[in-house]
N, C-alpha and C positions, 0 to 999 in steps of 0.2 A: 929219195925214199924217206928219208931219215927224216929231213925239211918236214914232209906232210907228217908227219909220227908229233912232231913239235908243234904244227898248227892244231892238230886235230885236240890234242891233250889240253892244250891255250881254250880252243871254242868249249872242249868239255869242262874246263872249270873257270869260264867265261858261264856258259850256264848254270851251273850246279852255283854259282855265286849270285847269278840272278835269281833261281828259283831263293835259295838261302833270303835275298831279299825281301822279294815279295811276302813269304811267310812270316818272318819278323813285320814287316809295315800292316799285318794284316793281324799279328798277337797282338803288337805294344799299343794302339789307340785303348782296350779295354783295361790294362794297365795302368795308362793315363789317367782315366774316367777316375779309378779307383781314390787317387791321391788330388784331387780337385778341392776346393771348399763349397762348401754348399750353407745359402742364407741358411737361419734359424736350427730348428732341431728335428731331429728325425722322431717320426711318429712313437716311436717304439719308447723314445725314452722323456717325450711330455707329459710331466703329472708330476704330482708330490712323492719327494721319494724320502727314508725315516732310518735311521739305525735305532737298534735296539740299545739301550743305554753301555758306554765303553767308558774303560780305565781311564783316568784323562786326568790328571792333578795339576796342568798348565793353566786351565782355564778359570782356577781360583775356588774351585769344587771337588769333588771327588770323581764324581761319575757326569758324564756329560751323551747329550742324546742330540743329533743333528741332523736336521728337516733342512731337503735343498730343494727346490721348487726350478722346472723348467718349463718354459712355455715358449713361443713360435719365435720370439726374438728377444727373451732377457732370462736371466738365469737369479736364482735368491734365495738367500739360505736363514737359517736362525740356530744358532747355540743355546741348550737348555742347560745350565749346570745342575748337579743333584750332590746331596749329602750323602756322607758314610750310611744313613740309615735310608737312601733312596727320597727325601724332601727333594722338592723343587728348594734350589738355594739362591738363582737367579736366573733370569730370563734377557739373551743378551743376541744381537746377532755377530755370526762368527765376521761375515761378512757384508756391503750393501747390493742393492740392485745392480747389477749388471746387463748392459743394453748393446745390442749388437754381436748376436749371438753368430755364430757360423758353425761349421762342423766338418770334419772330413771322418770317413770312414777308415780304418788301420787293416780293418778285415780281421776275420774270426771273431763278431760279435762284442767287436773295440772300438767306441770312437772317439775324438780329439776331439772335444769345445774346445772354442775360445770366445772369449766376450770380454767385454770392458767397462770397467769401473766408472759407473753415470755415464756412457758412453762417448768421455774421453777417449781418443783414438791417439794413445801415445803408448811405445815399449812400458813404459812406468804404470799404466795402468790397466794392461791386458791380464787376462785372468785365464789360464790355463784350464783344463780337467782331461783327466784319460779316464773313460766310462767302460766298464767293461761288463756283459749282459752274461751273466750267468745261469738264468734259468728266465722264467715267465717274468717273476714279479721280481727279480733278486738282482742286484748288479753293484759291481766293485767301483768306487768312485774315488780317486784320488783327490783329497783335499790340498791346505795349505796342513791341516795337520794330520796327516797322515792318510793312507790308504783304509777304506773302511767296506765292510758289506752295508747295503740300504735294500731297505723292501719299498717297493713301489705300493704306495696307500692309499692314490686317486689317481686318475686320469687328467685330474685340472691341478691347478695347484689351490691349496689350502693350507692355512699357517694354523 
């Protein structure tokens, strides 16, 4: 009697281990998907995107304004510097073209580029960003200097 009491307990979480499986094999693929890279850029975030002029005294200016341009496979930015009194004081870029764009999605309206410097494909010249979509036109871009807000200004890119 006992014997069957042992088997029976074994088959019931012999199944309850299968079901357990099945459900897992059947969540984690969408999971997957999530953390994939995907060619070029996601629709939502190709165009010229623009801050509004920021505190900046590194770049040999007062106030500095930065236009980063994305499109289907290269990413490109320009650094404006400005005077205490708001002049343009030079016109320089932060960084060059960048080719071979990829993307993965983070989820919650966050995504990872990456691209590469003239499309060298070496650790030394991979180009990171964490993009983050805050409203329609508005999203958080991590640079090399710093985290900044950008307004999106076109849908293509324009310098």
């Amino acid at each position: 009697m006992r014997q069957n009491n042992v088997l029976m307990n074994k088959l019931l979480l012999g199944t309850f281990l299968l079901l357990l499986s099945l459900v897992l094999l059947i969540t984690v693929p969408g999971q997957a998907e999530a953390a994939t890279w995907h060619r070029g850029a996601p629709r939502v975030l190709k165009g010229t995107w623009r801050t509004h002029l920021y505190r900046d005294t590194t770049s040999g200016g007062y106030y500095t304004r930065t236009t980063f341009g994305i499109n289907e496979r290269s990413t490109g930015g320009l650094n404006v510097t400005y005077s205490k009194t708001k002049q343009v004081k030079m016109v320089g870029s932060g960084w060059g073209y960048n080719t071979k764009l990829h993307y993965r999605y983070l989820g919650h309206h966050q995504y990872y580029l990456r691209s590469y410097l003239n499309g060298r494909v070496t650790k030394r010249t991979r180009i990171n960003y964490i993009v983050h979509i805050v409203g329609k036109k508005r999203a958080y871009i991590n640079l090399a200097a710093g985290r900044h807000l950008f307004y999106k200004t076109s849908n293509h890119i324009i310098h």
